[in-house]
C-alpha positions as CSV (number, residue, x, y, z in Angstrom):
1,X,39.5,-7.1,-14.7
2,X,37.9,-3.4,-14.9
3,X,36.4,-2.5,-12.2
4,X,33.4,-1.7,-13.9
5,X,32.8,-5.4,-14.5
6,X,29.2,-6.8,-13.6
7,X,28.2,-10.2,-12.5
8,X,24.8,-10.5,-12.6
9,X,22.4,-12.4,-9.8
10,X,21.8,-15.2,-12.3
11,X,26.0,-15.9,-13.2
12,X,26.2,-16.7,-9.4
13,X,25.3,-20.2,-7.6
14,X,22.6,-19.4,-5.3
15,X,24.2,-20.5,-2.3
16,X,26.4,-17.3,-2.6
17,X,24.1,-15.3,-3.1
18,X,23.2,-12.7,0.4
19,X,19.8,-11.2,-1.2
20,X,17.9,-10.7,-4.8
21,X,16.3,-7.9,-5.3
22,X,14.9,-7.4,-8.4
23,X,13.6,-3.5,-8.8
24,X,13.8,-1.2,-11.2
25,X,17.1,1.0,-10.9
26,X,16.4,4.2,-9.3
27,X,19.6,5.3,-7.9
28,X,19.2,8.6,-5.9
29,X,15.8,9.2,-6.0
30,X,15.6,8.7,-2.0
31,X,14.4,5.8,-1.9
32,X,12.8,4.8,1.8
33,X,10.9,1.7,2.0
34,X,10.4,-1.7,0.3
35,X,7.6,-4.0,-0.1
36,X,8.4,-7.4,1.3
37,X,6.6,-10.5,0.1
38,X,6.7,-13.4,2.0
39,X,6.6,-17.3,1.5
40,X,3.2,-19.0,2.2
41,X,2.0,-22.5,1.6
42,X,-1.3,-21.6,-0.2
43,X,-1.1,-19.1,-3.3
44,X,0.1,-20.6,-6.4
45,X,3.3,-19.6,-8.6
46,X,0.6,-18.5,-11.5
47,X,-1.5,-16.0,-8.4
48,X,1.8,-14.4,-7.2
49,X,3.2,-13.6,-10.4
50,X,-0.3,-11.9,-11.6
51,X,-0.8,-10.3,-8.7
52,X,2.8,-8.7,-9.0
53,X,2.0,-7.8,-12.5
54,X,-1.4,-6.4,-11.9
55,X,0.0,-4.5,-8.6
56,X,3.3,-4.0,-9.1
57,X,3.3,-3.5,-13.3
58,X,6.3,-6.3,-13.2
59,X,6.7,-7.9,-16.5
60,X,6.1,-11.5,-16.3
61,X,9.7,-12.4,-16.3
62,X,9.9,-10.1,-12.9
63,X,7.2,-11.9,-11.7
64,X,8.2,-14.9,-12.5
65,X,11.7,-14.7,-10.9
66,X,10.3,-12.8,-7.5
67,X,7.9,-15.7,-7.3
68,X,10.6,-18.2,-7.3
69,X,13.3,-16.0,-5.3
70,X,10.0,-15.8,-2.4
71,X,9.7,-19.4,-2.9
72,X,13.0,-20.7,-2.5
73,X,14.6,-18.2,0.0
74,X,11.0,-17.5,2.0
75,X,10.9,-14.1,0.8
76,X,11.6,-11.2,-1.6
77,X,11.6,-7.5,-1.9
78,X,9.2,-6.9,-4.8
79,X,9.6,-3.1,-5.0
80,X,11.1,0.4,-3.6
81,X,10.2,3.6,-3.4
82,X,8.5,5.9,-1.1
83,X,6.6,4.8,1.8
84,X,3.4,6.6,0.9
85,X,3.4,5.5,-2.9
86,X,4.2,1.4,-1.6
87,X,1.4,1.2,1.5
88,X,-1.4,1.1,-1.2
89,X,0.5,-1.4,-3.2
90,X,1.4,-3.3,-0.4
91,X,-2.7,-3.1,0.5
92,X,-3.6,-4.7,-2.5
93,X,-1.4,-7.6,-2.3
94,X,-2.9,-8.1,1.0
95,X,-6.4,-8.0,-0.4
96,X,-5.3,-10.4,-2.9
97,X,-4.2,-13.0,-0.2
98,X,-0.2,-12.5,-0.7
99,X,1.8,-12.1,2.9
100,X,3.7,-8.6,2.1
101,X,4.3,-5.6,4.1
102,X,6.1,-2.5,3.8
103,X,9.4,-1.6,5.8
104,X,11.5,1.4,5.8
105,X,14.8,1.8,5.1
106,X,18.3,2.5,2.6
């Protein structure tokens, strides 16, 4: 098998899986913080995912997944990038009633 071989999240039972993080690729741009979005009992599937895509720009696919990954594994990152371009994203998902926050790091 080359070791350029790719398995993606979806070929793998979930119960191997560590972490999904579905982002845009953006290899050594110095990435240094992610916007986590967490589980909650009272926003619907349809809320999170338009909220993503109005917030975020997602396609609905994204959303749709990242909705599901939050709901099934309590939570998700939803996007990387620099800390001062994610705190007003992360704002507005917290004005739209979504449990998120932004952390730093890799």
């Amino acid at each position: 098998m080359s070791p350029d071989f790719y398995i993606s999240n979806f070929e793998k039972p979930l119960w191997e899986e560590e972490e999904d993080v579905l982002v845009e690729d953006d290899i050594g741009s110095g990435l240094s913080a992610h916007i986590i979005v967490y589980n909650d009992d009272f926003n619907t599937f349809e809320w999170v995912i338009e909220c993503f895509m109005a917030v975020l720009k997602h396609t609905h696919e994204q959303a749709e997944q990242l909705s599901l990954i939050i709901h099934f594994k309590g939570k998700a990152t939803v996007k990387s990038g620099a800390k001062d371009e994610l705190v007003p994203l992360c704002e507005a998902l917290l004005e739209r009633g979504l449990s998120a926050e932004v952390i730093s790091g890799e």
